[in-house]
C-alpha positions as CSV (number, residue, x, y, z in Angstrom):
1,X,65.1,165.8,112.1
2,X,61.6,165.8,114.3
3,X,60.2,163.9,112.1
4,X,63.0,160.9,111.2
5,X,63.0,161.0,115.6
6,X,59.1,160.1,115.2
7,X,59.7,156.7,113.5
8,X,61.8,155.7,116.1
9,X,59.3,153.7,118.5
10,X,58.1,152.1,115.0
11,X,61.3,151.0,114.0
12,X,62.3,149.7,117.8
13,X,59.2,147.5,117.7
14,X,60.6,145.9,114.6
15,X,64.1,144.8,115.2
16,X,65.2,141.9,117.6
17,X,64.1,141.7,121.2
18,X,65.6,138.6,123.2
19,X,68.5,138.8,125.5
20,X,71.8,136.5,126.3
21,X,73.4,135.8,128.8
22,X,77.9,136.3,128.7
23,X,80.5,139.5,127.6
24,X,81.5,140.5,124.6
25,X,84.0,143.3,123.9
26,X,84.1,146.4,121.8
27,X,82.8,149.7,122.5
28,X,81.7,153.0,120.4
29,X,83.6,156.3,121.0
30,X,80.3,158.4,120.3
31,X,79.1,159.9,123.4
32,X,74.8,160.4,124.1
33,X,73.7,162.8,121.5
34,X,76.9,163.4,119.2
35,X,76.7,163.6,115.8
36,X,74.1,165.9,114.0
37,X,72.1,162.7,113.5
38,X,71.3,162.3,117.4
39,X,72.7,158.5,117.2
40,X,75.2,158.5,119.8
41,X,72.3,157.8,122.3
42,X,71.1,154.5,120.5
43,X,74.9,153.5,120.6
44,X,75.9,154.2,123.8
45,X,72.7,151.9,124.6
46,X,73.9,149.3,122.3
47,X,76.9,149.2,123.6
48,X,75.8,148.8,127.4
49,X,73.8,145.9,126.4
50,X,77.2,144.2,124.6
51,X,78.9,144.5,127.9
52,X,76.2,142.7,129.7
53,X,75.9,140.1,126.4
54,X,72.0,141.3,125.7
55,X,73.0,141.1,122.3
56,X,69.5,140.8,120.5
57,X,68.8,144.0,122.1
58,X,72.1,145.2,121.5
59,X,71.6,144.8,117.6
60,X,67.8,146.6,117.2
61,X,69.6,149.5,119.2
62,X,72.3,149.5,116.4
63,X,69.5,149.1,113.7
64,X,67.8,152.9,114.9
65,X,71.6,153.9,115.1
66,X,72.2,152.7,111.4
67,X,68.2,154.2,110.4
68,X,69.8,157.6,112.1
69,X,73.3,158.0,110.5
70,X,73.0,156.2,107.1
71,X,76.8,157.6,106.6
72,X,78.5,155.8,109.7
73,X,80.1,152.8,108.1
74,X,81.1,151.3,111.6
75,X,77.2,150.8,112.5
76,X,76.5,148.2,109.9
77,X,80.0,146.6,110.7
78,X,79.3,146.4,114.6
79,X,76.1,145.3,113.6
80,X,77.5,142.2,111.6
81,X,79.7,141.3,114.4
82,X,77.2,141.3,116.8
83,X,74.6,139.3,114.3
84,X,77.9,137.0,114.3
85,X,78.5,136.6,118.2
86,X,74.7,135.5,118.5
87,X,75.2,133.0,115.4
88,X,78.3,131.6,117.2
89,X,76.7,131.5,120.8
90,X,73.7,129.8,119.9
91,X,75.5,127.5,118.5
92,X,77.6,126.6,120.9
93,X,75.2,126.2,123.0
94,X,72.6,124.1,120.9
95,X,76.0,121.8,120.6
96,X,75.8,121.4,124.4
97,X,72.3,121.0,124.7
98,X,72.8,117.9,121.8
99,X,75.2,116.5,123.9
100,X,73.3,116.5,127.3
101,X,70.6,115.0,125.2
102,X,72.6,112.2,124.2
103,X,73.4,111.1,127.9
104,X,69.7,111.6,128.5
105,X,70.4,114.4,130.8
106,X,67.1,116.4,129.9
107,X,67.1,119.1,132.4
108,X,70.5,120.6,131.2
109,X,69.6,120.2,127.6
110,X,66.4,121.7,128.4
111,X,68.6,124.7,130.0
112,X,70.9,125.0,127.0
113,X,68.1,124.8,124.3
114,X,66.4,127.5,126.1
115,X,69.7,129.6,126.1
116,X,69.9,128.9,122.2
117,X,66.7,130.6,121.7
118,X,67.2,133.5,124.2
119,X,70.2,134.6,121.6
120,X,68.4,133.8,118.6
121,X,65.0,133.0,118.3
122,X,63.7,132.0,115.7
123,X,66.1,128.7,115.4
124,X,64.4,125.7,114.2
125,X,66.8,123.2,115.4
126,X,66.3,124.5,119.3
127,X,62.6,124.5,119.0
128,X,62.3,121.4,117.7
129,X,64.3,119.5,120.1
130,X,62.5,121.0,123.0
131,X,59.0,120.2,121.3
132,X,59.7,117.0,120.1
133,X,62.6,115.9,122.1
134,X,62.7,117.3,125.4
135,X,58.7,117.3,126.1
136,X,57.3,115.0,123.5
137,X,54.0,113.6,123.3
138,X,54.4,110.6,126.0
139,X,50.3,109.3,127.0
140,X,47.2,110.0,126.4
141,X,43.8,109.5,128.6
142,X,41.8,106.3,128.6
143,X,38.5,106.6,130.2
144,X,37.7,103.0,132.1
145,X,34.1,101.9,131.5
146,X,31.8,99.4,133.1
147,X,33.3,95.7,132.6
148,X,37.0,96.7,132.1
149,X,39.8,94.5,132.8
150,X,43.3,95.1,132.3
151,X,43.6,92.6,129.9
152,X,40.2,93.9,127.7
153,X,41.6,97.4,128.3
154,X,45.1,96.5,126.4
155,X,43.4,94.9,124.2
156,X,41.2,97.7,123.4
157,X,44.0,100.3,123.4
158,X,46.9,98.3,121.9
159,X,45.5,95.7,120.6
160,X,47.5,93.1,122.5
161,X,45.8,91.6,125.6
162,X,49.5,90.7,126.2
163,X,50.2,93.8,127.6
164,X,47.7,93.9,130.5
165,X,50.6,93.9,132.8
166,X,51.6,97.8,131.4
167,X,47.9,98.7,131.8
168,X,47.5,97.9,135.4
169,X,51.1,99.5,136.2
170,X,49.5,102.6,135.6
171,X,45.9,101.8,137.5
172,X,46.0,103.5,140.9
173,X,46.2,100.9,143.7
174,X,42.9,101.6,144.9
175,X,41.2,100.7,141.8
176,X,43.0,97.6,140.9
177,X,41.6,94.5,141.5
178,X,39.0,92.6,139.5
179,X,37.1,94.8,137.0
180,X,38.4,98.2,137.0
181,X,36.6,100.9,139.1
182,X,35.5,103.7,136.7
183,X,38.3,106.3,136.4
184,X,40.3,108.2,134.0
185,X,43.9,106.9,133.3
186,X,47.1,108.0,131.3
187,X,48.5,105.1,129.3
188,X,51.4,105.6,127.4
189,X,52.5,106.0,123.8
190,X,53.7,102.6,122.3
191,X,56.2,102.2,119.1
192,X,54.0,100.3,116.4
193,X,55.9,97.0,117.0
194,X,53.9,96.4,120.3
195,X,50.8,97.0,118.6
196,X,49.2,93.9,117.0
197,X,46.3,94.4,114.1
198,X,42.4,93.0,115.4
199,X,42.4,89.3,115.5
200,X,39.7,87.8,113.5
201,X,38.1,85.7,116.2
202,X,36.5,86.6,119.7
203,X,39.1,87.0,122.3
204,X,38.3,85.9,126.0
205,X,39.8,85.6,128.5
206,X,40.1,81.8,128.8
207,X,40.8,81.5,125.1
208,X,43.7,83.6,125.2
209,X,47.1,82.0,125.9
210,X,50.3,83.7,127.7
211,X,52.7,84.6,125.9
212,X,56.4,82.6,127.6
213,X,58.0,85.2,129.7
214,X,61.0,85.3,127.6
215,X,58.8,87.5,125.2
216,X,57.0,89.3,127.9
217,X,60.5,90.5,129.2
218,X,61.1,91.6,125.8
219,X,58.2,93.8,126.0
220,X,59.2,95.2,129.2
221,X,62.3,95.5,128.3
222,X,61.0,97.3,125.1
223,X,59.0,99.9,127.1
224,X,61.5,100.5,129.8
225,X,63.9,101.9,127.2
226,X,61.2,103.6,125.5
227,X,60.6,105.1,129.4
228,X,64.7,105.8,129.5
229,X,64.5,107.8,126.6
230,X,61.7,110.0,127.4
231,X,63.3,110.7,130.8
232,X,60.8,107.9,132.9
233,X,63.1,106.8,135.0
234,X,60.9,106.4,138.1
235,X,58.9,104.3,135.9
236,X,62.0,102.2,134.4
237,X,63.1,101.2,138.0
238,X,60.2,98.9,138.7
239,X,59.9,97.9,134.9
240,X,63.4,96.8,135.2
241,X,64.4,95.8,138.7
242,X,62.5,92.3,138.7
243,X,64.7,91.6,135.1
244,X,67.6,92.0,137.2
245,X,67.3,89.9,139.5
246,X,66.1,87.2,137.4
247,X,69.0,87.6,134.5
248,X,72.2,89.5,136.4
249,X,74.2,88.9,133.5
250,X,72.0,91.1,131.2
251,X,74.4,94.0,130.4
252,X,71.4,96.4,128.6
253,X,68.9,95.6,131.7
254,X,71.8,96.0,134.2
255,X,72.5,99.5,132.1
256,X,68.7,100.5,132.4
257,X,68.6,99.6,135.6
258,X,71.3,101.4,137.2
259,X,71.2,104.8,135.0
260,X,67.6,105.4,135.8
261,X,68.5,104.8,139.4
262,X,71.4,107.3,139.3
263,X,69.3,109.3,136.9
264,X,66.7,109.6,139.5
265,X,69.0,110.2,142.3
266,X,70.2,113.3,140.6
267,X,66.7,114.6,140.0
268,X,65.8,113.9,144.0
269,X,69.0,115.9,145.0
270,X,68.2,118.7,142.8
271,X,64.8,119.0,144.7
272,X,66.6,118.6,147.9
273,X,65.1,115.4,148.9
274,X,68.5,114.2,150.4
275,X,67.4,111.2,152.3
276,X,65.6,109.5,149.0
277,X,68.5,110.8,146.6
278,X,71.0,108.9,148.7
279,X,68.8,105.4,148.7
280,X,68.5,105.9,145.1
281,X,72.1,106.3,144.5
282,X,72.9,103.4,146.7
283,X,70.8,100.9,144.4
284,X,73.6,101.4,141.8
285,X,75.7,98.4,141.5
286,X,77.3,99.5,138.2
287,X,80.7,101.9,138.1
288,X,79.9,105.0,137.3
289,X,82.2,108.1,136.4
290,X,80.2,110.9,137.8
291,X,78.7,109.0,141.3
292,X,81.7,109.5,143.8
293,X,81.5,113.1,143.1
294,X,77.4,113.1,143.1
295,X,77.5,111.1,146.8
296,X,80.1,113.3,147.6
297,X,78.1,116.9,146.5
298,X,75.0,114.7,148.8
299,X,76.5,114.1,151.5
300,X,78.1,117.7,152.0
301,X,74.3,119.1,151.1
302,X,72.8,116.3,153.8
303,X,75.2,117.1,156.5
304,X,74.5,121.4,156.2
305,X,70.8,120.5,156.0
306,X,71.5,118.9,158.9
307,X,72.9,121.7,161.2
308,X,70.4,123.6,160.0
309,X,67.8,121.2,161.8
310,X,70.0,121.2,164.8
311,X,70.2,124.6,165.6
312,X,66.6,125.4,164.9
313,X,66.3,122.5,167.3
314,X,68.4,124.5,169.3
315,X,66.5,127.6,168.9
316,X,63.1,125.5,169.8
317,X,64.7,124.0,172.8
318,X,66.0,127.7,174.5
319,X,62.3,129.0,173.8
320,X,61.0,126.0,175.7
321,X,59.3,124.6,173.2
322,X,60.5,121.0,173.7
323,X,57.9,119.0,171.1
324,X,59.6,120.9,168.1
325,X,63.2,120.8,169.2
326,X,62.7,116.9,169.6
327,X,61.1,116.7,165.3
328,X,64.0,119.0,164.5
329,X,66.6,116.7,166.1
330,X,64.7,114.1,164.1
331,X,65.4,115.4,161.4
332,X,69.0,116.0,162.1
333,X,69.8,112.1,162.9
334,X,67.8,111.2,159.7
335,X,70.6,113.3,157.8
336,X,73.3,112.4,160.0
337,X,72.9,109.8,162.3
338,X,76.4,109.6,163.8
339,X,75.4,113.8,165.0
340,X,75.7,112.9,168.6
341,X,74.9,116.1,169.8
342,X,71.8,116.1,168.3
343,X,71.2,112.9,169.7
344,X,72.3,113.7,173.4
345,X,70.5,116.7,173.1
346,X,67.0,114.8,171.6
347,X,67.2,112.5,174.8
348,X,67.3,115.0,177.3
349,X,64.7,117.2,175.9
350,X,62.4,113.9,176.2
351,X,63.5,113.0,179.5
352,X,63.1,116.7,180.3
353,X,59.3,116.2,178.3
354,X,58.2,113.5,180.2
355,X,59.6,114.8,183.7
356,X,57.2,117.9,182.7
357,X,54.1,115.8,182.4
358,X,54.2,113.8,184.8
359,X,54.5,117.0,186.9
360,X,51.3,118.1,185.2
């Protein structure tokens, strides 16, 4: 007996070691230490950790219980069923993390993928997606040299001097203009269509002709669903806002246009940065299913954040401190503007302010 108890550390270190995350039924009628194989313990653990869903825990505490009491049929059976509960959860919710995915929603597929692999590990399908899906390979880093232009850095990079115009998108402001200041820069990854072979001859600048703008909105239009589907959607808004006001009418720029908007909108309100989330969301021309529910979610979030401001405003103006209660009122009005109160209450603490220093 003392010595089938000393393999037990070895034998735990060997069997699964992740956790879920919902309930599953089913318990053991051994209590801790029955039987004259001293399993009970290990399956009144196991069957703690099915009540709370830590099934991959649950099942290496069955495994020592099985390694125990070879004779105890209902072991290997409650271990199937819990090797089948993880099976089925994990794919579930890999199915929902597919699906989120498909309406380019990559924080909750992200979420889900992550969930897949907390019940079961070592599933390819889950890891791929978040390697290759979810946080794929998107730039790499071009170092500017001496005598770089946009147009000779394009043509160095992706050999098309065509696309100058994605090249100085993504050169900061300050070191635009003329040749380009020495710097480092992340360009991004372009499908092989956009990428032309070497030409033959010497390419200058006044040798090379423009390409009509019907084709450089193609490319735009090219990259800014290459941005959508990586998730870029502060980077598809630009890209695809000046396309909309040239051509209306275009349903797939329209589409591009307004998704990443409402895309974007989402992301700002789940940082809780209210005030841009709403402007976001109020560039979308388009009918969406989910954006009277999202405004509505906002504008409940943007009007608690807002009494929040006005009572520390409050607080500030009580304690005499006049200069803070006037930025927290501020604050309140830019979340709710028609908040009288705060308003009234912002005007006499300046009137109050500058009745004080003049006194001084």
């Amino acid at each position: 007996m003392i010595q089938r108890l000393h393999h037990i550390p070895i034998i735990l270190l060997s069997v699964f070691w992740a956790a879920g995350c919902a309930h599953f039924s089913e318990t053991f009628t051994e209590s801790p230490g029955s039987g004259a194989s001293g399993s009970g313990y290990y399956l009144e653990k196991a069957d703690n950790l099915i009540q709370k869903d830590e099934l991959q825990l649950a099942a290496g505490y069955l495994e020592i219980a099985r390694q125990l009491d070879t004779e105890n049929k209902k072991i290997s059976l409650k271990i199937n069923m819990v090797k089948d509960e993880i099976f089925k959860k994990a794919d579930h919710h890999f199915k929902k993390g597919s699906a989120a995915l498909e309406r380019h929603d990559r924080s909750s597929a992200c979420e889900e993928f992550l969930t897949v692999l907390r019940y079961f590990p070592e599933h390819k399908a889950a890891l791929n997606s978040l390697k290759n899906k979810i946080h794929p390979e998107t730039h790499f880093t071009y170092s500017i040299q001496k005598g770089d232009t946009p147009r000779t850095i394009a043509e160095k990079v992706y050999n098309n001097a065509d696309l100058a115009f994605l090249v100085e998108y993504f050169i900061p402001a300050e070191k635009q203009g003329g040749e380009a200041s020495l710097c480092l820069i992340h360009l991004p990854v372009l499908e092989k269509k956009w990428i032309q072979h070497p030409r033959r001859e010497t390419v200058t600048i006044t040798s090379v002709k423009s390409k009509p703008d019907d084709e450089k909105d193609d490319q735009k239009r090219a990259l800014a669903k290459q941005l959508f589907e990586k998730g870029k959607y502060e980077k598809v808004i630009p890209l695809t806002q000046e396309m909309v006001e040239k051509k209306p009418d275009d349903p797939e720029v329209m589409k591009l246009y307004n998704y990443s908007c409402y895309y974007q909108g989402k992301l700002l309100f789940k940082k809780k940065q209210f005030i841009p989330a709403m402007k976001m969301l109020n560039q979308v021309t388009m009918e969406l299913t989910e954006m009277d529910r999202l405004k509505s979610d906002l504008r409940i979030a943007m009007q608690n954040q807002s009494e929040i401001h006005y009572r520390r405003g409050v607080t500030f103006f009580v304690n005499e401190d006049l200069e803070k209660a006037i930025a927290e009122w501020e604050k309140t009005l830019a979340l709710a503007p028609e908040n009288q109160k705060a308003r009234k209450a912002m005007e006499n603490a300046r009137n109050l302010l500058q009745k004080l220093e003049g006194v001084q």
